[in-house]
C-alpha positions, 0 to 999 in steps of 0.5 A, a space after each residue: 527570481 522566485 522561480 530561480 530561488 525555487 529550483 535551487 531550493 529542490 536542488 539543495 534538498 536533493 543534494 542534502 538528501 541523497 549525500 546523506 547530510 540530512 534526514 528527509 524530515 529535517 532537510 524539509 523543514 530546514 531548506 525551505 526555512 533557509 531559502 524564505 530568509 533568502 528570498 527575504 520571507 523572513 517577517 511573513 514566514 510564519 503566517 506562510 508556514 500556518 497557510 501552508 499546514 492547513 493546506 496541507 492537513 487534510 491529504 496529511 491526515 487522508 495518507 496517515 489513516 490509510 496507511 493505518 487502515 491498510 496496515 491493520 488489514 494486512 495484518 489480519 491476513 486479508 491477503 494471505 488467502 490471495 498469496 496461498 490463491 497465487 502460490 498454488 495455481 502458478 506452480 513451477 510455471 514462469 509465466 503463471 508466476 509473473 502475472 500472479 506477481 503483477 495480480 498480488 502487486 496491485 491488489 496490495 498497491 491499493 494501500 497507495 504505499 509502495 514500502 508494502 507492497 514491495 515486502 510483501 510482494 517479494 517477501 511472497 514470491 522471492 523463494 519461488 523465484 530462487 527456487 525455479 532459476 527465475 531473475 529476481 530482477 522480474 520480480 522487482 521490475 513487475 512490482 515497481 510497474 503495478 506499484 507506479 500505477 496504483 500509486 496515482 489512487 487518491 491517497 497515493 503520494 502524486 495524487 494527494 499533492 497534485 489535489 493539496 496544490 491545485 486545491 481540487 478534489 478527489 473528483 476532478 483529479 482522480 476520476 479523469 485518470 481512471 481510464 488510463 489506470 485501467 490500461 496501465 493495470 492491463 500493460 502491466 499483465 501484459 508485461 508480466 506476460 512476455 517477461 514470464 515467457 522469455 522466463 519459461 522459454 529460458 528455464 522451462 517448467 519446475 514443479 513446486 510445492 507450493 505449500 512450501 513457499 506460503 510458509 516461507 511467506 513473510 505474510 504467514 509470519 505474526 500468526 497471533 495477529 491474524 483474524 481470519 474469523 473477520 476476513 470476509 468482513 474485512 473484504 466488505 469494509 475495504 470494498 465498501 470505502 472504495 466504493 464510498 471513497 469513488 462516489 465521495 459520500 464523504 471526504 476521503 480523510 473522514 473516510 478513512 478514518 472511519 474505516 480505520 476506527 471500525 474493526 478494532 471495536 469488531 475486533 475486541 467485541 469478537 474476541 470477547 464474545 469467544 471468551 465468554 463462549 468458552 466461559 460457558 461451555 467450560 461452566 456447563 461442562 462442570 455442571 455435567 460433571 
């Protein structure tokens, strides 16, 4: 009976959602409050929504500062040296430009959201696409396939629920994984491989300029935002809570926010500093005067 009421459950939420009746927040916390009545939960629903939150709270708070983190990162520009990288050794070349769109879509998966990955992989290599004659629908189908691989990372949706469910840690759910990780990133290259050669062979070899299409990058927009005084202590701290978060020094949502609180300090202490340097070069300069 508890295993019918919950089919029907995910049934009606998927029903409410794809028809539109109900935002996603909303049908959450209303389809599962209806089923419990129904299945006569309704004097422990409390206590069991309580259980269910603190359950849940850590991989919550894990998702949101990475998310936050990795968010910060791309808006101090931390890829736009790789998208400028990429635009400029592909070309007009179409196999160059399909691995070159897997290589930028899993480097940006490693956020574990596919919502940034797809704009800022296709805001990227859309224009390239268009302006050689390449099926815009290579690039959407190479940035789903890096984007489903990299979404098994510890703080990527399958994988958080799967250690929230079965209350495992990162350890006994990701580490396992690694191996085929690594062969779905070489599938997807590979893929990337023969759906740029069938490109080539369809439209051949266009010369770009490739100083163009970065411009037209949705990356190099916001330049106000961007700090590339701070990119190489960028790249040290992402790789650092990689490494940090594989070896498990700490819990993964400590981690993270840890990670998330680090370079906004760095970043006003930075800012302050140049101020104060202008500050006294304009004072020795009227000194001199």
């Amino acid at each position: 009976m508890l295993a019918l009421l919950g089919y029907l459950m995910i049934v009606a939420f998927m029903i409410l959602i794809m028809t539109g009746r109900l935002s996603a927040m909303i049908a959450l916390i209303a389809v599962p409050s209806a089923f419990a009545l129904i299945g006569g939960f309704g004097g422990k629903m409390g206590e069991m929504a309580l259980e269910g939150i603190k359950d849940v709270a850590p991989t919550g708070i894990m998702i949101l500062f990475a998310i936050l983190f990795f968010g910060i990162l791309i808006d101090a520009g931390v890829f736009d040296p790789i998208i400028n990288t990429i635009l400029k050794v592909v070309k007009g070349d179409p196999v160059k430009i399909a691995i070159g769109t897997a290589v930028l879509a899993l480097l940006i998966s490693l956020d574990g959201d596919g919502t940034t990955t797809y704009m800022i992989t296709i805001s990227a290599m859309l224009p390239l696409y268009k302006r050689i004659g390449m099926r815009p629908l290579v690039l959407a189908g190479i940035a789903v396939s890096s984007s489903g691989v990299m979404n098994l990372l510890p703080w990527g949706g399958p994988t958080a629920r799967v250690m929230t469910a079965l209350k495992l840690e990162m350890s006994d759910v990701f580490t396992p994984v690694i191996p085929a990780m690594i062969g779905g990133v070489l599938f997807v290259l590979f893929m990337a491989y023969c759906l740029g050669k069938k490109e080539r062979k369809r439209i051949g070899i266009i010369e770009v300029d490739y100083h163009v299409m970065a411009q037209q990058a949705a990356a190099t927009e916001d330049a106000y935002l961007k700090r590339p005084k701070m990119i190489i202590f960028n790249y040290a701290l992402t790789l650092t809570l990689l490494v940090a978060l594989i070896m498990e020094l700490m819990p993964s949502a400590v981690l993270f926010m840890i990670g998330f609180a680090l370079p906004l300090p760095l970043r006003l202490i930075i800012q302050n500093s140049v101020i104060k340097k202008s500050v006294w070069q304009t004072m020795r300069t009227m000194l001199y005067l």
